[in-house]
mmCIF file as gemmi writes it, N, C-alpha and C atoms, coordinates in Angstrom:
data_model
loop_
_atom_site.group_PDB
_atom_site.id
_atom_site.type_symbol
_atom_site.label_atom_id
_atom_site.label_alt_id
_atom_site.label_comp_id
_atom_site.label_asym_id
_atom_site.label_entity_id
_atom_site.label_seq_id
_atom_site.pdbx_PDB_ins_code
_atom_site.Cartn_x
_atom_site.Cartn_y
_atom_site.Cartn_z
_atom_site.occupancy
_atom_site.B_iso_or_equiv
_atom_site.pdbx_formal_charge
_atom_site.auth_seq_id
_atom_site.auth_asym_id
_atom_site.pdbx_PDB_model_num
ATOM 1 N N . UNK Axp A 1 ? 201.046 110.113 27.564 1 0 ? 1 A 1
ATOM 2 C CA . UNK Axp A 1 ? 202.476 110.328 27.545 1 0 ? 1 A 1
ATOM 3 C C . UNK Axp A 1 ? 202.885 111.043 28.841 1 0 ? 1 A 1
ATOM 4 N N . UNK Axp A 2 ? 203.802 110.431 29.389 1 0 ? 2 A 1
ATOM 5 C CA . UNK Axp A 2 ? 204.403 110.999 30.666 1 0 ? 2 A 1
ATOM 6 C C . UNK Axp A 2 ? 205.52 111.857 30.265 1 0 ? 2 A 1
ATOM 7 N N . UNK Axp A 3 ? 205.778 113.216 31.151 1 0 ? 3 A 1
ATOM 8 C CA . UNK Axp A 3 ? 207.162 113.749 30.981 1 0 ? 3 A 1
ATOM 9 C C . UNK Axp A 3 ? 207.767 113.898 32.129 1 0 ? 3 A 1
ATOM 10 N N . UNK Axp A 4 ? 207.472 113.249 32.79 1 0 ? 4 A 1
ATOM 11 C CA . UNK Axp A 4 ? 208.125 113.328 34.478 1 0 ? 4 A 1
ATOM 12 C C . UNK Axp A 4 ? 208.517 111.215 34.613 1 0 ? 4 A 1
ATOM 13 N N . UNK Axp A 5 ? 210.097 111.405 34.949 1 0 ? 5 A 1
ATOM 14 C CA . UNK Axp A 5 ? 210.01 110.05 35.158 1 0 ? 5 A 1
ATOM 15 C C . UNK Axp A 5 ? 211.12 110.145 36.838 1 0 ? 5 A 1
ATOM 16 N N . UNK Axp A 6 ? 210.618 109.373 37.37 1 0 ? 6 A 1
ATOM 17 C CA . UNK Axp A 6 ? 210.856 109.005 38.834 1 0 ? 6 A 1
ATOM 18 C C . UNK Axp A 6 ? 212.182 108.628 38.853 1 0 ? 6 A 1
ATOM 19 N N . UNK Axp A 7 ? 212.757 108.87 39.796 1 0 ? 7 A 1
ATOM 20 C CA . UNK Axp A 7 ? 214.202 108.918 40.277 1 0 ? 7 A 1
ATOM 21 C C . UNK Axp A 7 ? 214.765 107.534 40.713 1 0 ? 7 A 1
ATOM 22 N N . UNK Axp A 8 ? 215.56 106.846 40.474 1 0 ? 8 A 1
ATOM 23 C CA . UNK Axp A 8 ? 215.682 105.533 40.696 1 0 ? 8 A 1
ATOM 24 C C . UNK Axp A 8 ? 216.802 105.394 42.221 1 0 ? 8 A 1
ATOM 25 N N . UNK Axp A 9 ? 216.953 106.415 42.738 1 0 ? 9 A 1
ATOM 26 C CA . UNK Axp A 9 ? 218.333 106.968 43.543 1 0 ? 9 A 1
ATOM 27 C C . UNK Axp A 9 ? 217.909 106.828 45.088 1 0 ? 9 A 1
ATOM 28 N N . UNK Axp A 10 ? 217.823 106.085 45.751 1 0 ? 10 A 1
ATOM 29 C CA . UNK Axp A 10 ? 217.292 105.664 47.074 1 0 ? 10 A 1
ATOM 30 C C . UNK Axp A 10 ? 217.773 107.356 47.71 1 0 ? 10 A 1
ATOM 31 N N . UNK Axp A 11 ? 216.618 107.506 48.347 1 0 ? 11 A 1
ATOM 32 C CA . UNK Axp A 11 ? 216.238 108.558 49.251 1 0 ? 11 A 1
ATOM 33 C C . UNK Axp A 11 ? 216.887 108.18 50.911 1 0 ? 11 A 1
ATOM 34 N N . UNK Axp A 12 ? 217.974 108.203 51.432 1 0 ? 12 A 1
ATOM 35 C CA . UNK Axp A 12 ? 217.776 108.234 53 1 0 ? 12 A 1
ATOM 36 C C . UNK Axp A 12 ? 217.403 109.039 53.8 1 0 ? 12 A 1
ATOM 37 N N . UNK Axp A 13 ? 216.134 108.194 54.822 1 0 ? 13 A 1
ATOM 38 C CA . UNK Axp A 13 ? 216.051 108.707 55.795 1 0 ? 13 A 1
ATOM 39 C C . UNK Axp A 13 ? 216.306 109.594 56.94 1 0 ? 13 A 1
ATOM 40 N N . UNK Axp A 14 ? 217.671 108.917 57.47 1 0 ? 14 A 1
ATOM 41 C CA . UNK Axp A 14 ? 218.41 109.548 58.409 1 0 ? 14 A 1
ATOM 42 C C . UNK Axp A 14 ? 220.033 109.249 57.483 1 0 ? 14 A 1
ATOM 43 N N . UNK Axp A 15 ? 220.237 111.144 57.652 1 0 ? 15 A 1
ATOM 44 C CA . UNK Axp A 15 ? 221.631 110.796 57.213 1 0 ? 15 A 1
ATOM 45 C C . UNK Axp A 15 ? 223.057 110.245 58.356 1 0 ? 15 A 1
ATOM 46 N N . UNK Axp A 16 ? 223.538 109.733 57.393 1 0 ? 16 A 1
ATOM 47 C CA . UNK Axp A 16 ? 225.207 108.616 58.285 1 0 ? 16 A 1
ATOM 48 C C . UNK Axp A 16 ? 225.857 109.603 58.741 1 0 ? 16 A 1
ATOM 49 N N . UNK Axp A 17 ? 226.098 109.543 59.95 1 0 ? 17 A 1
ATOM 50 C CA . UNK Axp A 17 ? 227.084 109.394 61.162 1 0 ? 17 A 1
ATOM 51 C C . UNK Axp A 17 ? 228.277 109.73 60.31 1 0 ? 17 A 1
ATOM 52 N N . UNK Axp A 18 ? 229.179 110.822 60.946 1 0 ? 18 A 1
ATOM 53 C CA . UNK Axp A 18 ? 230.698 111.368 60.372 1 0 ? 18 A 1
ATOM 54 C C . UNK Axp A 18 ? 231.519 110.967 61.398 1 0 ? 18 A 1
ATOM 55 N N . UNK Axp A 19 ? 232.547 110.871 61.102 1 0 ? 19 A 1
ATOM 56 C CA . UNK Axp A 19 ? 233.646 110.776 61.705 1 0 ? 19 A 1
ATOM 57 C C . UNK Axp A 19 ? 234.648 111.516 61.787 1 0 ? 19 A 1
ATOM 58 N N . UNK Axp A 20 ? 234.562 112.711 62.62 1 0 ? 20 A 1
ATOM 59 C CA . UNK Axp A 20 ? 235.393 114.026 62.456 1 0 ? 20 A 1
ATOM 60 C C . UNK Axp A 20 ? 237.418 113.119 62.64 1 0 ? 20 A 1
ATOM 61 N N . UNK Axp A 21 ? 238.098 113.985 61.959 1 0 ? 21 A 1
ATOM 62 C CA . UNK Axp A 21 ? 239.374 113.743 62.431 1 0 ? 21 A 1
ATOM 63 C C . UNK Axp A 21 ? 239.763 113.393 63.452 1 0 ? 21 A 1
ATOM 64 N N . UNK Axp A 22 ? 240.821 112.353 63.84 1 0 ? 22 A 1
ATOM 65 C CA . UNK Axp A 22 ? 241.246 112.436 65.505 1 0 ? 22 A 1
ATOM 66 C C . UNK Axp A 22 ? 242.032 113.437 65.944 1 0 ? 22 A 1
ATOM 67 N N . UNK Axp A 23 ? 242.461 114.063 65.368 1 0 ? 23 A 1
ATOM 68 C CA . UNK Axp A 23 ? 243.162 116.072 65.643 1 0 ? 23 A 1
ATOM 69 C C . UNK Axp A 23 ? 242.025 116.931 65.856 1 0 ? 23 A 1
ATOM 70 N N . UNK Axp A 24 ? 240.502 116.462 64.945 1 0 ? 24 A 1
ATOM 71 C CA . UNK Axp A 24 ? 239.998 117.452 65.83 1 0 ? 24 A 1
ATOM 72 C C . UNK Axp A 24 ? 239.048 117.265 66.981 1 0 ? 24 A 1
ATOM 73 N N . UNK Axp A 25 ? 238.663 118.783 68.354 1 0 ? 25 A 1
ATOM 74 C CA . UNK Axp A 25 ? 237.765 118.28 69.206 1 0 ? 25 A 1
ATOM 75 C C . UNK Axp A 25 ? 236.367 118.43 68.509 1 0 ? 25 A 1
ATOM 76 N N . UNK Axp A 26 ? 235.411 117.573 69.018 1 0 ? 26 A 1
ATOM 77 C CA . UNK Axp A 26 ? 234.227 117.508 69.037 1 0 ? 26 A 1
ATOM 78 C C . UNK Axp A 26 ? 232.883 118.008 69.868 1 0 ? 26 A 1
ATOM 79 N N . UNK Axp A 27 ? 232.34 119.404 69.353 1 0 ? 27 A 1
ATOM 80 C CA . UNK Axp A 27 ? 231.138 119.68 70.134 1 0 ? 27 A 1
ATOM 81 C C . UNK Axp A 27 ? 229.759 119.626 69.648 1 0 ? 27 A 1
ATOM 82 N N . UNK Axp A 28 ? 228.79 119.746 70.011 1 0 ? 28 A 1
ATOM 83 C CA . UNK Axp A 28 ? 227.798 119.955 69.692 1 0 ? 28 A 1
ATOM 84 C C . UNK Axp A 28 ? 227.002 121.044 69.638 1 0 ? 28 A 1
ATOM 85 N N . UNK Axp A 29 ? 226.39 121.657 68.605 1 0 ? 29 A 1
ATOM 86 C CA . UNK Axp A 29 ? 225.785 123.086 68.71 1 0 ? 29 A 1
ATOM 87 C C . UNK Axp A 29 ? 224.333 122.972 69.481 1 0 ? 29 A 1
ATOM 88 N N . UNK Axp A 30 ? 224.596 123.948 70.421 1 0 ? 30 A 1
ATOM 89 C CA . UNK Axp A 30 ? 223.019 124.274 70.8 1 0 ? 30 A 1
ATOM 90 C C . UNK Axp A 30 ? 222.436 124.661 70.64 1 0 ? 30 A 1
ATOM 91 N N . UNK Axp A 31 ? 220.89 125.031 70.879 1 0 ? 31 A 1
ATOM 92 C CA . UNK Axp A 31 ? 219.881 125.263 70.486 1 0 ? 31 A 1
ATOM 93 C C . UNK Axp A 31 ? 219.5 126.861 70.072 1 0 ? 31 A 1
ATOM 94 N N . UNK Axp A 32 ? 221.002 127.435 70.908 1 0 ? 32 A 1
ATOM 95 C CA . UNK Axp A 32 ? 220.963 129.149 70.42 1 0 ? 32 A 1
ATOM 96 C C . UNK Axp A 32 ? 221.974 129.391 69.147 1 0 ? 32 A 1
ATOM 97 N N . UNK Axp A 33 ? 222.336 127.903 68.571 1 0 ? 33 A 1
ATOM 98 C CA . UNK Axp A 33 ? 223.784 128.355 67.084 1 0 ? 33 A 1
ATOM 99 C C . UNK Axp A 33 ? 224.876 128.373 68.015 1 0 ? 33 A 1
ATOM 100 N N . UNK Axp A 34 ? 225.55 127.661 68.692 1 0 ? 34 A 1
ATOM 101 C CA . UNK Axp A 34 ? 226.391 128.085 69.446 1 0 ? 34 A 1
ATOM 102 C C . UNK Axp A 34 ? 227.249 126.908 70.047 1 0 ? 34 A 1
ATOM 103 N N . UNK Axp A 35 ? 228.541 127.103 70.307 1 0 ? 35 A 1
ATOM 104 C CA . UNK Axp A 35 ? 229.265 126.087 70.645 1 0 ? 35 A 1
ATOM 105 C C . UNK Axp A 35 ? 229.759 126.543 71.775 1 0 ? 35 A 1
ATOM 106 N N . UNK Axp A 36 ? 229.796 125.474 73.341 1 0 ? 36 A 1
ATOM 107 C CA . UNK Axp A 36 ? 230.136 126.537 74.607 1 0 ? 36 A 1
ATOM 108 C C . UNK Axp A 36 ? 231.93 125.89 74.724 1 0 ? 36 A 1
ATOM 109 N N . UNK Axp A 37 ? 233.007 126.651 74.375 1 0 ? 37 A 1
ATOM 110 C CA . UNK Axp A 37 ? 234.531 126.532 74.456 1 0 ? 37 A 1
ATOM 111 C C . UNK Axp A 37 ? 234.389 127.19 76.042 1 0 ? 37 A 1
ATOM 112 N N . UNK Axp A 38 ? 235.348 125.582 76.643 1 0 ? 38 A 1
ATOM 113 C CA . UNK Axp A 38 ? 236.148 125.728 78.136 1 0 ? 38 A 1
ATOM 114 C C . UNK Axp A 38 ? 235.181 126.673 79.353 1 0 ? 38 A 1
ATOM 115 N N . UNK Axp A 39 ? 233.884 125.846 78.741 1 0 ? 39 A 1
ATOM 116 C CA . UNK Axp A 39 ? 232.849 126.031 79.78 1 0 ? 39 A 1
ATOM 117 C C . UNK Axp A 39 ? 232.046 127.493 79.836 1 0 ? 39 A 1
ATOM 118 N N . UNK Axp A 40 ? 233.069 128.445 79.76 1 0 ? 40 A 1
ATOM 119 C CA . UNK Axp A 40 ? 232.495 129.873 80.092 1 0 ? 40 A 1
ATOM 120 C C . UNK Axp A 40 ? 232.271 130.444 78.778 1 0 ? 40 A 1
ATOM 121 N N . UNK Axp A 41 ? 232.77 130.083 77.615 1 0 ? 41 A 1
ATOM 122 C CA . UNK Axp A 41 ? 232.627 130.997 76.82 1 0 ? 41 A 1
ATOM 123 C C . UNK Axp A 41 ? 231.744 130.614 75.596 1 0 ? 41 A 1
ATOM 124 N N . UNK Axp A 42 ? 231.109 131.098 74.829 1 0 ? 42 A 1
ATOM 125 C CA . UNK Axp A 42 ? 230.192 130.784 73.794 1 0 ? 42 A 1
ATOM 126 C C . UNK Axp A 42 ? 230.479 131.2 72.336 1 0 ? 42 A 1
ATOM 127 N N . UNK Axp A 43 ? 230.918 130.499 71.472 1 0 ? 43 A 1
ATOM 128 C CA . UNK Axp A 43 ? 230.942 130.337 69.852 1 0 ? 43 A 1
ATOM 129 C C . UNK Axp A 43 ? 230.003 130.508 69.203 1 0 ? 43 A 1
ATOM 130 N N . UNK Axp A 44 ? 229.528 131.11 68.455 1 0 ? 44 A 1
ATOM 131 C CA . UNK Axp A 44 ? 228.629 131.192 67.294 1 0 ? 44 A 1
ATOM 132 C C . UNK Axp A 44 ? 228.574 130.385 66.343 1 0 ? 44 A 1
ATOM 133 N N . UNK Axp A 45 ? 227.728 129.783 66.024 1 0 ? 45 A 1
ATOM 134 C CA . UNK Axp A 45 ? 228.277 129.361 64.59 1 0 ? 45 A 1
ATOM 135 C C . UNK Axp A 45 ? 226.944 129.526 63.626 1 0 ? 45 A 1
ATOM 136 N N . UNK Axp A 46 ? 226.143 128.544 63.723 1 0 ? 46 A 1
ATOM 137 C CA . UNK Axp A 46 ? 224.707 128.801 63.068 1 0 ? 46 A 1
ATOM 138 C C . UNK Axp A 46 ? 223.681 128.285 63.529 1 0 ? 46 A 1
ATOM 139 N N . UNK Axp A 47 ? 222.385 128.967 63.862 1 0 ? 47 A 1
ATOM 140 C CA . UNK Axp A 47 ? 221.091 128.242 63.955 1 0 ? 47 A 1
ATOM 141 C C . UNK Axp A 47 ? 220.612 127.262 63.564 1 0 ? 47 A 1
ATOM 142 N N . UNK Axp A 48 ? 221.229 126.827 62.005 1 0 ? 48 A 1
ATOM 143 C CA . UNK Axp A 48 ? 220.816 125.762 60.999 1 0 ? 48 A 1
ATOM 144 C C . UNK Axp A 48 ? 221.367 124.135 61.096 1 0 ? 48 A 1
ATOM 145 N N . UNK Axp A 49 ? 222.794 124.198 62.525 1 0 ? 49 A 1
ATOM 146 C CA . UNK Axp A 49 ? 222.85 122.932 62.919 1 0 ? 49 A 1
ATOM 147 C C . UNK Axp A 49 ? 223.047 123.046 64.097 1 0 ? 49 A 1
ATOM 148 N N . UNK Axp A 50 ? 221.819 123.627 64.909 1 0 ? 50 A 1
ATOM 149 C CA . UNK Axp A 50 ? 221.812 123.262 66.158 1 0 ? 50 A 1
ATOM 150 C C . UNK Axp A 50 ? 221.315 121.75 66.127 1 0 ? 50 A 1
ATOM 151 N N . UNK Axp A 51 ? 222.196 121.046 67.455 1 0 ? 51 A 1
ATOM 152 C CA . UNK Axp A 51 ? 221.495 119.591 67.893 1 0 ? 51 A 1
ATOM 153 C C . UNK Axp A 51 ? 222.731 118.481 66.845 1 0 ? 51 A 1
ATOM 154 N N . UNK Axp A 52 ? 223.707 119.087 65.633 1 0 ? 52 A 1
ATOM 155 C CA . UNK Axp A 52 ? 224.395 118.945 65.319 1 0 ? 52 A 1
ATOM 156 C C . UNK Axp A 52 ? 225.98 118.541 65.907 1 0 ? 52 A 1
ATOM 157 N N . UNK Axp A 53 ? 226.873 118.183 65.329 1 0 ? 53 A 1
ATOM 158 C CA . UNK Axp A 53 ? 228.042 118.117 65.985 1 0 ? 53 A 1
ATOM 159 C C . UNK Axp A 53 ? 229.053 119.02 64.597 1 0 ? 53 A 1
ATOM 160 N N . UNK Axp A 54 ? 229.913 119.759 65.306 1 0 ? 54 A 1
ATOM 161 C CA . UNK Axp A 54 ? 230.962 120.22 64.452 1 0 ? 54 A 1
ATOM 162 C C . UNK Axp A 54 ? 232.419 119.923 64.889 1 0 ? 54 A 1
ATOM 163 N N . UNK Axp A 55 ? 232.989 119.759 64.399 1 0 ? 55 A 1
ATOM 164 C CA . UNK Axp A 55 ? 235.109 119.403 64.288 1 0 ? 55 A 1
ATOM 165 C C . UNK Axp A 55 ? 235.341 120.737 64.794 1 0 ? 55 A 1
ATOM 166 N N . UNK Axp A 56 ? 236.197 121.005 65.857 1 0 ? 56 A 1
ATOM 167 C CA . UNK Axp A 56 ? 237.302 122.175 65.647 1 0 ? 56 A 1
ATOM 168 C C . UNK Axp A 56 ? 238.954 121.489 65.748 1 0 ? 56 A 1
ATOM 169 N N . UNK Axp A 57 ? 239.939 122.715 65.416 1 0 ? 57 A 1
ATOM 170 C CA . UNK Axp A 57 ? 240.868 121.668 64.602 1 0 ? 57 A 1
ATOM 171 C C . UNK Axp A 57 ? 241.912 123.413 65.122 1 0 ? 57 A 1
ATOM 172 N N . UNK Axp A 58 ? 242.91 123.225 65.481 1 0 ? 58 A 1
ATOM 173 C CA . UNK Axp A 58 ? 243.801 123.984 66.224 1 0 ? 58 A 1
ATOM 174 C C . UNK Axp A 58 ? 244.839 124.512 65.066 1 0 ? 58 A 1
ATOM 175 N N . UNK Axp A 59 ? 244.699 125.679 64.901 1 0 ? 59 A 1
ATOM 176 C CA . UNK Axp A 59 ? 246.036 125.887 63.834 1 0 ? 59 A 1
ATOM 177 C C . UNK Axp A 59 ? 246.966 126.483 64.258 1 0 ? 59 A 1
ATOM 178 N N . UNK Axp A 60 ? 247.131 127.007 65.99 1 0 ? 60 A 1
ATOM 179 C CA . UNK Axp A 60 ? 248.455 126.995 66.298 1 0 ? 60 A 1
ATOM 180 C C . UNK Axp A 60 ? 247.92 128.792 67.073 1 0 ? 60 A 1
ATOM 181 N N . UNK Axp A 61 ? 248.629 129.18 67.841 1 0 ? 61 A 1
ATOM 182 C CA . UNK Axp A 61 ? 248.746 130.225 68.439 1 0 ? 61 A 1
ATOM 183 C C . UNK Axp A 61 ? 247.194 130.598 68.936 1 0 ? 61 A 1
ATOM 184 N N . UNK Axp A 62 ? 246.457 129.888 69.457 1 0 ? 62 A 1
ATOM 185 C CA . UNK Axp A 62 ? 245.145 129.788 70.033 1 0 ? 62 A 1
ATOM 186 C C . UNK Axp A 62 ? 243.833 129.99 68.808 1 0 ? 62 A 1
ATOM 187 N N . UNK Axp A 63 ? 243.963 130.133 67.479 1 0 ? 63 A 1
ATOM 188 C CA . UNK Axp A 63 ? 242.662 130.174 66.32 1 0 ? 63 A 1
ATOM 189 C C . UNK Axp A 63 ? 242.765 128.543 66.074 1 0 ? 63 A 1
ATOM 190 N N . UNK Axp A 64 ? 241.354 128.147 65.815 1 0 ? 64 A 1
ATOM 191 C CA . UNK Axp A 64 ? 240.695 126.893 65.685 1 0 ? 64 A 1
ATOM 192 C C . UNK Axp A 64 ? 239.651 127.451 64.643 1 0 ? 64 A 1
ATOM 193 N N . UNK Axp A 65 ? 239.954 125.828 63.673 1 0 ? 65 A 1
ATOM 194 C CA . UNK Axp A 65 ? 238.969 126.323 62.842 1 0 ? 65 A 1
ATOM 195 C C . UNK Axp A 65 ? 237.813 125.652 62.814 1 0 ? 65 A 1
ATOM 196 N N . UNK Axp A 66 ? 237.029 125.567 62.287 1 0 ? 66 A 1
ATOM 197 C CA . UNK Axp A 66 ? 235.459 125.101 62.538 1 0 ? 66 A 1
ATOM 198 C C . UNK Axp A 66 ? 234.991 124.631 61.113 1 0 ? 66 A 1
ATOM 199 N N . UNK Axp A 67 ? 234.343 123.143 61.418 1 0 ? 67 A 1
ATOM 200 C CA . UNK Axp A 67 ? 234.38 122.503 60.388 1 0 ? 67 A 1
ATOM 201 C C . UNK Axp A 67 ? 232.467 121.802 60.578 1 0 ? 67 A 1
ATOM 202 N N . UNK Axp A 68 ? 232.039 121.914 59.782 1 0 ? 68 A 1
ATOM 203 C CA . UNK Axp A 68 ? 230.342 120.553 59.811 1 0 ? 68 A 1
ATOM 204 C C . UNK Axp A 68 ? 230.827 119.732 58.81 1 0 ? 68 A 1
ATOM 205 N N . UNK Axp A 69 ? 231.162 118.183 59.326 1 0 ? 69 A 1
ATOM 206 C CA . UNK Axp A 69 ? 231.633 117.608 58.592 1 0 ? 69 A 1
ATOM 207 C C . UNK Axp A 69 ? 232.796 117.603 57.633 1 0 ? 69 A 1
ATOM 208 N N . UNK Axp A 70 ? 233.073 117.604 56.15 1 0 ? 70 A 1
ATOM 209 C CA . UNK Axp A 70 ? 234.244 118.305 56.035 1 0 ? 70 A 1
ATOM 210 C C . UNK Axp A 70 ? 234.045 119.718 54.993 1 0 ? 70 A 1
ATOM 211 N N . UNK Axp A 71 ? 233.009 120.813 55.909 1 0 ? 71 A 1
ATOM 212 C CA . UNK Axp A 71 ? 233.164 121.943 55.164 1 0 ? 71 A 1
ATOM 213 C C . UNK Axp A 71 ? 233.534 122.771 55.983 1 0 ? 71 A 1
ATOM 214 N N . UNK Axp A 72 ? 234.643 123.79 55.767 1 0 ? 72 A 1
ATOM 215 C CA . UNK Axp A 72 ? 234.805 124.189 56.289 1 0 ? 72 A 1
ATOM 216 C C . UNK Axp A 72 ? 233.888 125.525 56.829 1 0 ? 72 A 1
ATOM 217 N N . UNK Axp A 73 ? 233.775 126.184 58.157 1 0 ? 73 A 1
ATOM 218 C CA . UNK Axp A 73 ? 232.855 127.053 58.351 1 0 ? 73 A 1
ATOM 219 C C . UNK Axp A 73 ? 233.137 128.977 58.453 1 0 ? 73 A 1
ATOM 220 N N . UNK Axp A 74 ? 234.44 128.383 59.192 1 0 ? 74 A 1
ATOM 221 C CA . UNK Axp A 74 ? 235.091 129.838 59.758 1 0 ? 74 A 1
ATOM 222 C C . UNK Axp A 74 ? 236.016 129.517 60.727 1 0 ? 74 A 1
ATOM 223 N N . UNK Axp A 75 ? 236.355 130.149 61.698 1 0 ? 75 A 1
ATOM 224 C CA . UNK Axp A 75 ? 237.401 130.192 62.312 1 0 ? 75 A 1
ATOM 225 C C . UNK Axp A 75 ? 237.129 131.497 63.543 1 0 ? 75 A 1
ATOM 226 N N . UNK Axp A 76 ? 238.134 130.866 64.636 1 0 ? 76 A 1
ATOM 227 C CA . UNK Axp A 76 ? 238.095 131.525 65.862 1 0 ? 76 A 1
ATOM 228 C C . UNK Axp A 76 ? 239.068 131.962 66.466 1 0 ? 76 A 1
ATOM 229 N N . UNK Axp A 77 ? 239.848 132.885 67.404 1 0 ? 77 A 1
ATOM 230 C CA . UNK Axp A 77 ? 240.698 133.012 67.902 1 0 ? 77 A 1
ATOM 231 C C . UNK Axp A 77 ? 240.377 133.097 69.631 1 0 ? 77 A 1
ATOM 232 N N . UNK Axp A 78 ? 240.738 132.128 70.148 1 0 ? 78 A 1
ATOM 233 C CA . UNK Axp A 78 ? 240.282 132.11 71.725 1 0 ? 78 A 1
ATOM 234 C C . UNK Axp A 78 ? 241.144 133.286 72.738 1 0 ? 78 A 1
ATOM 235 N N . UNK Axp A 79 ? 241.95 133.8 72.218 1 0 ? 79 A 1
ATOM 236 C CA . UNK Axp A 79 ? 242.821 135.001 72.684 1 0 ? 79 A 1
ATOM 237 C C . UNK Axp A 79 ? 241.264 136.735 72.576 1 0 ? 79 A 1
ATOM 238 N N . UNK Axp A 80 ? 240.619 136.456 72.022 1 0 ? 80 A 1
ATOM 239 C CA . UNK Axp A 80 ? 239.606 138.029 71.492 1 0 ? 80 A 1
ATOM 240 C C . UNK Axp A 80 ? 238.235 137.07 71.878 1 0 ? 80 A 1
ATOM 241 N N . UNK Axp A 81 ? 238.208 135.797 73.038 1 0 ? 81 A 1
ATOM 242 C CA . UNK Axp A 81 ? 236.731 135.689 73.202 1 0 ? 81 A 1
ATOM 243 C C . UNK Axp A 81 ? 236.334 136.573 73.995 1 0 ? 81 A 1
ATOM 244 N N . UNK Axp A 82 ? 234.889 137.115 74.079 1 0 ? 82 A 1
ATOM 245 C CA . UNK Axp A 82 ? 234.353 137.861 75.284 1 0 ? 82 A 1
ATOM 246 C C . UNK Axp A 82 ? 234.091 137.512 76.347 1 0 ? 82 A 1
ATOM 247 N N . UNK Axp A 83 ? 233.114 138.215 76.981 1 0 ? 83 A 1
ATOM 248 C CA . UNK Axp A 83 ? 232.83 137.856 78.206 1 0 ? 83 A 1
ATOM 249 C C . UNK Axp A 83 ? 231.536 136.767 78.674 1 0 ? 83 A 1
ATOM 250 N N . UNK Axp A 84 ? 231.481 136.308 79.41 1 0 ? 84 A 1
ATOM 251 C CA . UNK Axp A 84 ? 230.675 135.542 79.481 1 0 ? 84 A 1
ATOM 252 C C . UNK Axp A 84 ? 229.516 134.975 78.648 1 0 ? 84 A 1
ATOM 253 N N . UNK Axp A 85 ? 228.78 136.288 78.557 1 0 ? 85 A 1
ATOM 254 C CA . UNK Axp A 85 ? 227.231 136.563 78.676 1 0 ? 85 A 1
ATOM 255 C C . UNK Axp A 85 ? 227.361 136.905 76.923 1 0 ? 85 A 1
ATOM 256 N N . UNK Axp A 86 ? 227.874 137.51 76.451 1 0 ? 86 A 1
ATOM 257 C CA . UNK Axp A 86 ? 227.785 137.468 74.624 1 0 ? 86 A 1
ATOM 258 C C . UNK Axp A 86 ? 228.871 136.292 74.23 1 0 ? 86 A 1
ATOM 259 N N . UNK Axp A 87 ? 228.313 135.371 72.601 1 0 ? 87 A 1
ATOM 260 C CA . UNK Axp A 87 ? 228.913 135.263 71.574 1 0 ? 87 A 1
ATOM 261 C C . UNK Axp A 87 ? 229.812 135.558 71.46 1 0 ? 87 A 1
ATOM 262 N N . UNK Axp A 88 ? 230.972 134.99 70.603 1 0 ? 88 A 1
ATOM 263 C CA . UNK Axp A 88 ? 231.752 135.351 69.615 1 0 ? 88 A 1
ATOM 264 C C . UNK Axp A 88 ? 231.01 134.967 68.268 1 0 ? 88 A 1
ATOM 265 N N . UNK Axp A 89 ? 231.041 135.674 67.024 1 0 ? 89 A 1
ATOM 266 C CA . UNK Axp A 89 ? 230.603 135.004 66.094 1 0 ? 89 A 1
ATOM 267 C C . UNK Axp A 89 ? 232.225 134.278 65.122 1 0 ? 89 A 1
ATOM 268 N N . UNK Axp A 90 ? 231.981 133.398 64.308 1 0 ? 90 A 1
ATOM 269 C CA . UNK Axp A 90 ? 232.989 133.173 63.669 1 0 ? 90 A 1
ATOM 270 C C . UNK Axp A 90 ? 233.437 133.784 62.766 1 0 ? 90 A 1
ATOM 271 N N . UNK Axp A 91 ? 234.756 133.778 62.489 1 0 ? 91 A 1
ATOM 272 C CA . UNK Axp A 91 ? 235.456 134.943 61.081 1 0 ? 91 A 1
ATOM 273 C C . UNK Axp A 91 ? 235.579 133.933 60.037 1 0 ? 91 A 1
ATOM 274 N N . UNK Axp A 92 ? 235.795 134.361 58.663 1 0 ? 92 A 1
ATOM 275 C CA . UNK Axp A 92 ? 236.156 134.171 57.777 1 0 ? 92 A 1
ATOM 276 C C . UNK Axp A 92 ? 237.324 133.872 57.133 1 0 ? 92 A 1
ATOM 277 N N . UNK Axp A 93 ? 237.778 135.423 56.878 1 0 ? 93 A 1
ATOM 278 C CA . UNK Axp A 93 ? 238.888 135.83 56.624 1 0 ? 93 A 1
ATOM 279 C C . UNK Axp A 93 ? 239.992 135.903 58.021 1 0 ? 93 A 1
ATOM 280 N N . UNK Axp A 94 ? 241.402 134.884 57.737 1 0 ? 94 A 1
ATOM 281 C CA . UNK Axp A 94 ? 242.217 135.202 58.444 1 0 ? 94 A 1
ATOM 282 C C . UNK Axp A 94 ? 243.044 136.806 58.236 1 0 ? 94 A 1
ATOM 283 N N . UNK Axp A 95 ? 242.617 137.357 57.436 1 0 ? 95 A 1
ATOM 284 C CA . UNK Axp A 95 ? 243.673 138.433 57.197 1 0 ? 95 A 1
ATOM 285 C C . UNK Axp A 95 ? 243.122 139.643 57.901 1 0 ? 95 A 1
């Protein structure tokens, strides 16, 4: 008697290709968790999709929010990025 029965639910390989919004831009995270905004400056986001692509998506008075696919992640305000050489990490809470 068996009590384990096998899954009938095809397993993929490589998961499908997204198609972020056409409102939002498209980057790719690098290999440090990080997204590089307007060349000089560096985003945080996570280690866990570097080599990934994420949506950002403009909500008006310079904060963009940050999306992997359609979850949302956090959010940024490009007015409080730093300086070169550190991160921003992403916020949460707008309040």
């Amino acid at each position: 008697m068996s009590l384990h029965n096998f899954s009938t639910r095809p397993f993929l390989e490589r998961i499908p290709d997204f198609d972020y919004d056409a409102k939002c831009k498209v980057l790719k995270v690098t290999q440090n968790g990080s997204i590089r905004w307007k060349s000089y400056y560096w985003v945080y986001v996570t280690a866990s999709l570097m080599g990934k692509y994420v949506g950002i998506q403009e909500m008006g008075n310079g904060i963009w929010r940050v999306f992997y696919r359609n979850v949302f992640l956090g959010f940024f305000d490009e007015k409080y990025l730093r300086n070169k050489e550190q991160a921003t990490r992403l916020e949460i809470n707008l309040v």
